[in-house]
PDB file of N, CA, C and O in Angstrom, chain B, residues numbered from 101:
ATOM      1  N   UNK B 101     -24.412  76.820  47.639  1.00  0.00           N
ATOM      2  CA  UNK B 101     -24.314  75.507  47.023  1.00  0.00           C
ATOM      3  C   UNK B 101     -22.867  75.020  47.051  1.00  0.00           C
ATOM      4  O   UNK B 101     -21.939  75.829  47.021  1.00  0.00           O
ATOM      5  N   UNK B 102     -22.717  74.010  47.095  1.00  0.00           N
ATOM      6  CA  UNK B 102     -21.549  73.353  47.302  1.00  0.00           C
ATOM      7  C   UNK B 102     -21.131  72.445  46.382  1.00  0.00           C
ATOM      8  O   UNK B 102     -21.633  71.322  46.430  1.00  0.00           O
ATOM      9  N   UNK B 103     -20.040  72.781  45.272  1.00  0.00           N
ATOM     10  CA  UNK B 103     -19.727  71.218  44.548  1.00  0.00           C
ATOM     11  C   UNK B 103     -18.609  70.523  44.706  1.00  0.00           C
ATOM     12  O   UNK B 103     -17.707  70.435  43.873  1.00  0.00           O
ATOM     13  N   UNK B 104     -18.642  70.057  45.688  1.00  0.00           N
ATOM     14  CA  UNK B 104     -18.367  69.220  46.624  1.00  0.00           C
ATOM     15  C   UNK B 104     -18.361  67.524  45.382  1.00  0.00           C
ATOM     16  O   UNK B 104     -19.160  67.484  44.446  1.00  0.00           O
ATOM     17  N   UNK B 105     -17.583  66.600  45.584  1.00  0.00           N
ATOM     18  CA  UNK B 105     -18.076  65.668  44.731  1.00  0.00           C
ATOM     19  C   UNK B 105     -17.944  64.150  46.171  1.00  0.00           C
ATOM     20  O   UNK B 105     -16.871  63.596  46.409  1.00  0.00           O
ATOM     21  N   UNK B 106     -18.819  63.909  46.649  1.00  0.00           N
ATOM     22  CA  UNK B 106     -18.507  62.945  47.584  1.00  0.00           C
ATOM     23  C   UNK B 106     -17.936  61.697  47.339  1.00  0.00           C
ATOM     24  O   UNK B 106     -18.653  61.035  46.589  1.00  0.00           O
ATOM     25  N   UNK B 107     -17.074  61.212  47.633  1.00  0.00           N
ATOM     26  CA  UNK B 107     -16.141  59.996  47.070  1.00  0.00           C
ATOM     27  C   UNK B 107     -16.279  58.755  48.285  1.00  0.00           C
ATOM     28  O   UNK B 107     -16.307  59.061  49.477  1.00  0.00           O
ATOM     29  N   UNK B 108     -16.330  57.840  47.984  1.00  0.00           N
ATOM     30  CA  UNK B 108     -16.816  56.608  48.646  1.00  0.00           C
ATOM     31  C   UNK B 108     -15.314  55.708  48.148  1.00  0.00           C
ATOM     32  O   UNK B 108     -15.084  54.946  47.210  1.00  0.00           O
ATOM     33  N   UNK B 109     -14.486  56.228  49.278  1.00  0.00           N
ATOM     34  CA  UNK B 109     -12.833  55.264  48.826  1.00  0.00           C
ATOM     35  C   UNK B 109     -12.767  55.190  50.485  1.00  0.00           C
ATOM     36  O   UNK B 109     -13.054  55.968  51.395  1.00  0.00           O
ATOM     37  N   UNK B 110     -12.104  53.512  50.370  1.00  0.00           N
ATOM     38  CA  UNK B 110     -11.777  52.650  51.080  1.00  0.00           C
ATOM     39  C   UNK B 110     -10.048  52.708  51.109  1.00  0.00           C
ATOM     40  O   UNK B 110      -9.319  51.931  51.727  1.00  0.00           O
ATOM     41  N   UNK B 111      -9.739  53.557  50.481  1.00  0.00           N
ATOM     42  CA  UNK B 111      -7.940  53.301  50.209  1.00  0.00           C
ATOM     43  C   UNK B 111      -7.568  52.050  50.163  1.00  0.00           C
ATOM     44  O   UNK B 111      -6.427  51.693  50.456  1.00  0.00           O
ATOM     45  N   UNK B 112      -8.405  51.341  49.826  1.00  0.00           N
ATOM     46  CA  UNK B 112      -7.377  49.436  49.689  1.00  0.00           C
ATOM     47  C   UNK B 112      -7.591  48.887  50.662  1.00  0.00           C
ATOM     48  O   UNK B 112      -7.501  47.659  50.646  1.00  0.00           O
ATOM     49  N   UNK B 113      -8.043  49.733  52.182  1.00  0.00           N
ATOM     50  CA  UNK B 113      -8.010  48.781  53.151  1.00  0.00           C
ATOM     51  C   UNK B 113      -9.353  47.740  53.047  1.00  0.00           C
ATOM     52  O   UNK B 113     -10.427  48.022  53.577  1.00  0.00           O
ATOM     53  N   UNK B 114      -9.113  46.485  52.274  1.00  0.00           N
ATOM     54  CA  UNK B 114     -10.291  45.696  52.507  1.00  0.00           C
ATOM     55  C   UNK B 114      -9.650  44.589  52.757  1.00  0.00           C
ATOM     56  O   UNK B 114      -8.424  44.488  52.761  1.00  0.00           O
ATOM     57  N   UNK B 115     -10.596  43.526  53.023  1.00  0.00           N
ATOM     58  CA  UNK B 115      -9.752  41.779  53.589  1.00  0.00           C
ATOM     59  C   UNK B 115      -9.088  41.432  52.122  1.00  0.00           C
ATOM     60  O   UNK B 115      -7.943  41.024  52.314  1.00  0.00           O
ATOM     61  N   UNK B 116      -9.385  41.453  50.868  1.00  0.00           N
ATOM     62  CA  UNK B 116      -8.935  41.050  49.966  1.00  0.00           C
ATOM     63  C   UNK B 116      -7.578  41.890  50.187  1.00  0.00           C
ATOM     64  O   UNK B 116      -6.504  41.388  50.517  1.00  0.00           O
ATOM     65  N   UNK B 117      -7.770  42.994  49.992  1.00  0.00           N
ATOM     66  CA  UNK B 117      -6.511  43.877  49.885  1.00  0.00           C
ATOM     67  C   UNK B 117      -5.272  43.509  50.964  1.00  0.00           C
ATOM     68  O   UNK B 117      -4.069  43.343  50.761  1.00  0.00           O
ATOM     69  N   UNK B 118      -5.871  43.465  51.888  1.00  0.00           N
ATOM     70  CA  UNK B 118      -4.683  42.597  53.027  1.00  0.00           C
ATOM     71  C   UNK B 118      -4.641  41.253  52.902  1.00  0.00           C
ATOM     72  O   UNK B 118      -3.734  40.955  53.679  1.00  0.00           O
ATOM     73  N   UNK B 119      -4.975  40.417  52.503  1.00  0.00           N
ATOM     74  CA  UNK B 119      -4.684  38.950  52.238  1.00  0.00           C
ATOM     75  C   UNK B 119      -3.258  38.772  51.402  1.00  0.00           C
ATOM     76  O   UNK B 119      -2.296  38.074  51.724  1.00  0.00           O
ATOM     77  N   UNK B 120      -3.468  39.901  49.835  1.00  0.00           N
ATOM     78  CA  UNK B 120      -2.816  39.922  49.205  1.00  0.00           C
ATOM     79  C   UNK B 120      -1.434  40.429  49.457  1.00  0.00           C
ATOM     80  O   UNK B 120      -0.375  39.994  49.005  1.00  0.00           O
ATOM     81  N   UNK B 121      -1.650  41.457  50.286  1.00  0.00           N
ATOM     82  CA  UNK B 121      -0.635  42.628  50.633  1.00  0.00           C
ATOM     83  C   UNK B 121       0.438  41.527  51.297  1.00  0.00           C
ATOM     84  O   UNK B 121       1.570  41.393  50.832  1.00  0.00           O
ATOM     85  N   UNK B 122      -0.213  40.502  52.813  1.00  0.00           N
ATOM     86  CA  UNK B 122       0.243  39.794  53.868  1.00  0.00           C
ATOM     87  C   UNK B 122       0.839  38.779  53.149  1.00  0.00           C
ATOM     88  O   UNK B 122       1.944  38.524  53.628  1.00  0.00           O
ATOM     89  N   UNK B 123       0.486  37.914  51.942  1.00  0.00           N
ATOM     90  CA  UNK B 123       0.691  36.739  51.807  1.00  0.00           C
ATOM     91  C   UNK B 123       1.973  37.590  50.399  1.00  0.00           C
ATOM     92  O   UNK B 123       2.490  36.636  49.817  1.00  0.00           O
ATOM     93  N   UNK B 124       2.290  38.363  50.058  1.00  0.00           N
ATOM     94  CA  UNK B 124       3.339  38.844  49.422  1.00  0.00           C
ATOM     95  C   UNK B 124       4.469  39.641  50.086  1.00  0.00           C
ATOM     96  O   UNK B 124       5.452  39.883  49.386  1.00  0.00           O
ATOM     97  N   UNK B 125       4.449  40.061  51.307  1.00  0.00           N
ATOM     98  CA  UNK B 125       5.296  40.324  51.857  1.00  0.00           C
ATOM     99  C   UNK B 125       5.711  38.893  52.654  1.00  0.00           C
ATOM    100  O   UNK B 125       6.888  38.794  52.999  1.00  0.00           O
ATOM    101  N   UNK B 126       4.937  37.960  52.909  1.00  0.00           N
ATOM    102  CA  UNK B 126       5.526  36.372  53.765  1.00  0.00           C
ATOM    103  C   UNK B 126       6.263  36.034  52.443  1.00  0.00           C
ATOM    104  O   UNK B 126       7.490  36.126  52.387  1.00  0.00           O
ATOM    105  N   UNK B 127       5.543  35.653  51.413  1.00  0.00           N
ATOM    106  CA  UNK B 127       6.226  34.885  50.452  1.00  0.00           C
ATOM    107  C   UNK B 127       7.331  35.810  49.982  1.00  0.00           C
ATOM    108  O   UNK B 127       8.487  35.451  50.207  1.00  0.00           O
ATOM    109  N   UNK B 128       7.168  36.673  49.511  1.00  0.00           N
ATOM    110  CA  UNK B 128       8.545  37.272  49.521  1.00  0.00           C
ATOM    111  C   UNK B 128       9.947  37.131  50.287  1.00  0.00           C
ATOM    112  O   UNK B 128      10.969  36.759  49.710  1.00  0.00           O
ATOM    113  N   UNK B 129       9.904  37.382  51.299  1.00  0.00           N
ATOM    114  CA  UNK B 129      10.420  36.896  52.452  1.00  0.00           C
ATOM    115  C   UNK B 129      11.162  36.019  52.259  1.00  0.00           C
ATOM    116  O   UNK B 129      12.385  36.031  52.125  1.00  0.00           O
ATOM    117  N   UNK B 130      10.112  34.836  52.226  1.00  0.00           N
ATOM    118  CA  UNK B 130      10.757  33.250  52.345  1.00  0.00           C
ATOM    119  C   UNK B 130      11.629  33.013  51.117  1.00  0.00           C
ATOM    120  O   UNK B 130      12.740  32.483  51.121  1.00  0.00           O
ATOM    121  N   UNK B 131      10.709  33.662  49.670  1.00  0.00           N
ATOM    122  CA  UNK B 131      12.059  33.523  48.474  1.00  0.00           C
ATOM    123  C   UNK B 131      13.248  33.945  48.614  1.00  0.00           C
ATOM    124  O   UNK B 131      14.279  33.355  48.294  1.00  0.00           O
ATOM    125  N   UNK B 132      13.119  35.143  49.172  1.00  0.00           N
ATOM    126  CA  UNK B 132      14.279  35.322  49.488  1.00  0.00           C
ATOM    127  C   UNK B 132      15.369  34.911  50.584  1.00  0.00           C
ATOM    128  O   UNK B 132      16.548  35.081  50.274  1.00  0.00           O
ATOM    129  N   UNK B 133      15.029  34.322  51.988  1.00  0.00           N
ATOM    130  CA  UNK B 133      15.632  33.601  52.780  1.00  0.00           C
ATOM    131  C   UNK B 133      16.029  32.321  51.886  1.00  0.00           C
ATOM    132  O   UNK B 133      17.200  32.072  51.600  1.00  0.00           O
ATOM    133  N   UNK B 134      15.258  31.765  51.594  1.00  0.00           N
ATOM    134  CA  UNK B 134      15.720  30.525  50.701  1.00  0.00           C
ATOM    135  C   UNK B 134      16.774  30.618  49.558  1.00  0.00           C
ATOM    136  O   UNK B 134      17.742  29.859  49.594  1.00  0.00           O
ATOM    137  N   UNK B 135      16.640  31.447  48.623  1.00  0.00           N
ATOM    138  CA  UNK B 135      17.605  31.446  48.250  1.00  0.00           C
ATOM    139  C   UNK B 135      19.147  32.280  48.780  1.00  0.00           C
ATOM    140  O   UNK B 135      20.309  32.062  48.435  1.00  0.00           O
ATOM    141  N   UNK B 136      18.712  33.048  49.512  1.00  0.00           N
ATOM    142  CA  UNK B 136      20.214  33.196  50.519  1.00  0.00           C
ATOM    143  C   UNK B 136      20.522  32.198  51.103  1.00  0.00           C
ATOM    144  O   UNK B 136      21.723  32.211  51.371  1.00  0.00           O
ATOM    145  N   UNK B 137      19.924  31.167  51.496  1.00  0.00           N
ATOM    146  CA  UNK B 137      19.869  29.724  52.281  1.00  0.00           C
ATOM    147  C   UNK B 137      20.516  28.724  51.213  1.00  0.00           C
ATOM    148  O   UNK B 137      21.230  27.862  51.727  1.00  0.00           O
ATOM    149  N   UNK B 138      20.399  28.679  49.821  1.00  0.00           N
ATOM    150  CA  UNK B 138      20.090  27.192  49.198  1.00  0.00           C
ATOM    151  C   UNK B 138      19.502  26.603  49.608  1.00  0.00           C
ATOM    152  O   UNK B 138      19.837  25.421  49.688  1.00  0.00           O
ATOM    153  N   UNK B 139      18.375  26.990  50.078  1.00  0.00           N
ATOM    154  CA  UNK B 139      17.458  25.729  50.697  1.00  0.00           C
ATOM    155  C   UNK B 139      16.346  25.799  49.505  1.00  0.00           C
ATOM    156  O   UNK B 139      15.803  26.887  49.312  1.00  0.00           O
ATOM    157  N   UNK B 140      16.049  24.874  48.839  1.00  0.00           N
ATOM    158  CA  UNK B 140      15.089  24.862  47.663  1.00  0.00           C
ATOM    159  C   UNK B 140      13.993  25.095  48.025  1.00  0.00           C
ATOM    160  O   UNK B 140      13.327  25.976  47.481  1.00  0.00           O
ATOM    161  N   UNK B 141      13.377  24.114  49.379  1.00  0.00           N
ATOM    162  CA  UNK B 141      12.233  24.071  49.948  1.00  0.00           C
ATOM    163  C   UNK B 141      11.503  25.165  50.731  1.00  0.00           C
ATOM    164  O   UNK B 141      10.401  24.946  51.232  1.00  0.00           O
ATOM    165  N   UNK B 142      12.162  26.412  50.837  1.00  0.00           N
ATOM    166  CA  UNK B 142      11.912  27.239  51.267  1.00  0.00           C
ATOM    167  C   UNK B 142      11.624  28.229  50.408  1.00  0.00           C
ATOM    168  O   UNK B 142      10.828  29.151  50.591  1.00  0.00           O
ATOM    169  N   UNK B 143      12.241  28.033  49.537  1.00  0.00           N
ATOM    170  CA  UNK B 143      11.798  29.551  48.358  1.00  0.00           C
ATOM    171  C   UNK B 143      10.604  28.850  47.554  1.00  0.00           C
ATOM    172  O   UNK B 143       9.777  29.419  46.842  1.00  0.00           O
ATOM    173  N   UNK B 144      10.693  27.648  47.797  1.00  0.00           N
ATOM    174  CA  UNK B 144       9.146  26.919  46.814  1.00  0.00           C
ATOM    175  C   UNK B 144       8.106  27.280  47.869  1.00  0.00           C
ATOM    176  O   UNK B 144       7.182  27.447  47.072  1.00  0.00           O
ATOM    177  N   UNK B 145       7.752  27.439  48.631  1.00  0.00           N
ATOM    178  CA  UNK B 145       7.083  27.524  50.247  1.00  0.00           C
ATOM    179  C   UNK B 145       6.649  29.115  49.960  1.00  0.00           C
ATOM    180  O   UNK B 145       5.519  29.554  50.173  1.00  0.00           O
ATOM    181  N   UNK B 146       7.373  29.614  49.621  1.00  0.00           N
ATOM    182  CA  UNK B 146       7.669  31.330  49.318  1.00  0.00           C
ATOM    183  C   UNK B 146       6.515  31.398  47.824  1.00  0.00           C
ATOM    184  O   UNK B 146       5.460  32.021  47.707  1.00  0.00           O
ATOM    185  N   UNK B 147       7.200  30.532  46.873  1.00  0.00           N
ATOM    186  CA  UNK B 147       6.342  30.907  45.840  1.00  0.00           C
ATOM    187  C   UNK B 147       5.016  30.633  45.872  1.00  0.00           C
ATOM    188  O   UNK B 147       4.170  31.310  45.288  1.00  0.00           O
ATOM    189  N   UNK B 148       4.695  29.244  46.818  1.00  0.00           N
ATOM    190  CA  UNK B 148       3.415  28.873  47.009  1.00  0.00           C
ATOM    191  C   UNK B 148       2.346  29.786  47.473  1.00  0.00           C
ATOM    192  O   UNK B 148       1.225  30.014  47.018  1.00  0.00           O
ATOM    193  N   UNK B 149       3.162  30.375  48.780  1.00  0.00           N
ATOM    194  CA  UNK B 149       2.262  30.956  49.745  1.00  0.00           C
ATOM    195  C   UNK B 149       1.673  32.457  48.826  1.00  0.00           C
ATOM    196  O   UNK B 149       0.529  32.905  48.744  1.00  0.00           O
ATOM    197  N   UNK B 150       2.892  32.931  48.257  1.00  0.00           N
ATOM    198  CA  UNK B 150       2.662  34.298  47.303  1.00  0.00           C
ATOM    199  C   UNK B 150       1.477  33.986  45.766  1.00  0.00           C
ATOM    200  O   UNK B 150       0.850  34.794  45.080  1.00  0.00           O
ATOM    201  N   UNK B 151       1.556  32.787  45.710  1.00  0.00           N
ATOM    202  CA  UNK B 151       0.695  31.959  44.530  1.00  0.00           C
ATOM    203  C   UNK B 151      -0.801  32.012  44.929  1.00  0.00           C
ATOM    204  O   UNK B 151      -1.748  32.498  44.311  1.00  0.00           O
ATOM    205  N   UNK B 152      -0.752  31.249  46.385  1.00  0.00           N
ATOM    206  CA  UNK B 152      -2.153  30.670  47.169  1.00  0.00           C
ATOM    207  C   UNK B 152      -2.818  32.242  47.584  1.00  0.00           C
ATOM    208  O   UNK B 152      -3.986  32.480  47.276  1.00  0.00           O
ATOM    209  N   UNK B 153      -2.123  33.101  48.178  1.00  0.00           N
ATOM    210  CA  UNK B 153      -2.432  34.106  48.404  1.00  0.00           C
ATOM    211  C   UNK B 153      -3.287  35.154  47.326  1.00  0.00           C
ATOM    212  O   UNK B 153      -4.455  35.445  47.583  1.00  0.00           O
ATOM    213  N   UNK B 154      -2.680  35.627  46.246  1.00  0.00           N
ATOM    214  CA  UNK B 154      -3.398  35.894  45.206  1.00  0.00           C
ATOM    215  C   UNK B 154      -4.276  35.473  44.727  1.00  0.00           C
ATOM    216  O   UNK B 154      -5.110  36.319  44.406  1.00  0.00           O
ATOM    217  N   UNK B 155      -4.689  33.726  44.336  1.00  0.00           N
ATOM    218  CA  UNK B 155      -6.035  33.376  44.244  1.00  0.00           C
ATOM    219  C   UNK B 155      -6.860  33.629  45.381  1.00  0.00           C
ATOM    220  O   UNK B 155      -8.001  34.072  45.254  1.00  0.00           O
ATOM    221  N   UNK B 156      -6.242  33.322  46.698  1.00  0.00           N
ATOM    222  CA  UNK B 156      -7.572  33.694  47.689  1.00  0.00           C
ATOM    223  C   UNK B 156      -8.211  35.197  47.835  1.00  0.00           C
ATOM    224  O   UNK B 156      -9.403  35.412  48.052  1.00  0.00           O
ATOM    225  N   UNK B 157      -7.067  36.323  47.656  1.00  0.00           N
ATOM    226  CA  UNK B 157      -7.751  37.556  47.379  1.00  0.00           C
ATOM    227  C   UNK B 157      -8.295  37.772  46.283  1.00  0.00           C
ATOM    228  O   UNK B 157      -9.105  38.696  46.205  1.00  0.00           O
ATOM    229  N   UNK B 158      -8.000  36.998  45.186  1.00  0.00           N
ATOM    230  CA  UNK B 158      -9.046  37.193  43.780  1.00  0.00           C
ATOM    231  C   UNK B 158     -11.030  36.837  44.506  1.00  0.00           C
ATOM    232  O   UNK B 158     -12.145  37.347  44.405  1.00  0.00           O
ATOM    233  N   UNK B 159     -10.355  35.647  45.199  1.00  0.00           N
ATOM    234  CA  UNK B 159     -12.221  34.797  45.396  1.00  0.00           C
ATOM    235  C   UNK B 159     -12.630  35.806  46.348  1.00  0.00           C
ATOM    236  O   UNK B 159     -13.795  36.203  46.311  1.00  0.00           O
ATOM    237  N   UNK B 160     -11.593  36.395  47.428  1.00  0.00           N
ATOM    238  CA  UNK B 160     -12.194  37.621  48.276  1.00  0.00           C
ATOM    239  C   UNK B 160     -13.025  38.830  47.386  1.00  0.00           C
ATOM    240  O   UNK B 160     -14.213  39.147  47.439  1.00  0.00           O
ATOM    241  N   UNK B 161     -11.945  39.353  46.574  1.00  0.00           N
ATOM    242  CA  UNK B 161     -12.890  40.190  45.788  1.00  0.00           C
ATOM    243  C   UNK B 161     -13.676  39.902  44.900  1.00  0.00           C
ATOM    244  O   UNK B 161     -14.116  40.776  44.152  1.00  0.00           O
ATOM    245  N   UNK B 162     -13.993  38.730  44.798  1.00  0.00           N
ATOM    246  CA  UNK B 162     -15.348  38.126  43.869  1.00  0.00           C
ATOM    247  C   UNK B 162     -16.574  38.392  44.529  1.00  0.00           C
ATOM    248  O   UNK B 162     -17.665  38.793  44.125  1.00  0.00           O
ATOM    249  N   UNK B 163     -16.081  38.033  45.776  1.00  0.00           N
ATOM    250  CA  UNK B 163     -17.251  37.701  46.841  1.00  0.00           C
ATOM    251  C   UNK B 163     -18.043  39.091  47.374  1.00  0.00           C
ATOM    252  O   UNK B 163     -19.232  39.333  47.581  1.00  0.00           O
ATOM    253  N   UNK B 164     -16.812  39.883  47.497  1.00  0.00           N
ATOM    254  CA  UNK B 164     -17.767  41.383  47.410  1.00  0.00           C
ATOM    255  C   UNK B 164     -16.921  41.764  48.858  1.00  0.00           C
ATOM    256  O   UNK B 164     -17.444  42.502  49.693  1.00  0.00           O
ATOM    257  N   UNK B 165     -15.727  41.251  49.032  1.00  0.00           N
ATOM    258  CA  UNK B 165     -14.719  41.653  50.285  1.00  0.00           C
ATOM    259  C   UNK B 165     -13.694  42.490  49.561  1.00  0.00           C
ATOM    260  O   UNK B 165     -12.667  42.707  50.204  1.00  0.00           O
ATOM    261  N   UNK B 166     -13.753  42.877  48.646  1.00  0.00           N
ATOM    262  CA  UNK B 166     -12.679  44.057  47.807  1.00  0.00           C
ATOM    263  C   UNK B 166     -13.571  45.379  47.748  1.00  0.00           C
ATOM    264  O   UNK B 166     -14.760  45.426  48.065  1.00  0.00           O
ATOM    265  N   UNK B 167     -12.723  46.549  47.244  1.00  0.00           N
ATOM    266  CA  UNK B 167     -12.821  47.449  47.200  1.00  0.00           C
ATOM    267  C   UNK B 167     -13.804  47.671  45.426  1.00  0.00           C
ATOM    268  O   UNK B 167     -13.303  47.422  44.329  1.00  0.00           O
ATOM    269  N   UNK B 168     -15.088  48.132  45.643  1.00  0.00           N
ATOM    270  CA  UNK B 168     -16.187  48.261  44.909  1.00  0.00           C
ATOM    271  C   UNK B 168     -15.807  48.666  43.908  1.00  0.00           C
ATOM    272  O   UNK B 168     -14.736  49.261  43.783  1.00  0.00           O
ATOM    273  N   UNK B 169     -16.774  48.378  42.798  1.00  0.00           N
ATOM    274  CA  UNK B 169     -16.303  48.854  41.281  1.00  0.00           C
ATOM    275  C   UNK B 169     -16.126  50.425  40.962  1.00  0.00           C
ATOM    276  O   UNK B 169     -17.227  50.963  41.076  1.00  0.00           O
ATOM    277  N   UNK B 170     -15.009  51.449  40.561  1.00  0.00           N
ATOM    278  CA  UNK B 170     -15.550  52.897  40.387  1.00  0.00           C
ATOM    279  C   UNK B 170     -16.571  53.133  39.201  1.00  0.00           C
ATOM    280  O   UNK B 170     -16.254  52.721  38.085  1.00  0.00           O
ATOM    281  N   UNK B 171     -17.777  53.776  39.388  1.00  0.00           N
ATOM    282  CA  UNK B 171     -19.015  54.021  38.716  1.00  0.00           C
ATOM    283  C   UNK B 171     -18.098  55.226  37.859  1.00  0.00           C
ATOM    284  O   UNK B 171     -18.639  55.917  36.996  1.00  0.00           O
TER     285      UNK B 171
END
């Protein structure tokens, strides 16, 4: 007999999980070019994209594109 406990993990890799991951390393990025820049419009661009990004991986993992509830 074997007790073994079988585990059903995705390690994060799901579309939600990379939406979030992608759109925080861009926006990051840009906040930070921008403000090494003074360019206002660029670190707002930064906060947006890091903003827009997080709601769209929230509706991803609503939808059932995230990593499943642990039982």
């Amino acid at each position: 007999m074997s007790n073994q406990v079988k585990r059903n993990s995705d390690h994060g890799q799901t579309l939600a999980a990379w939406v979030l991951t992608v759109s925080a390393i861009i926006g990051s990025a840009l906040i930070a070019l921008g403000i090494f820049l003074e360019v206002d419009l660029v670190w707002l661009t930064g906060i947006v994209i890091a903003t827009f990004g997080s709601v769209i991986s929230f509706i991803l993992h609503q939808l059932g594109y995230g990593q499943k509830p642990k039982l």
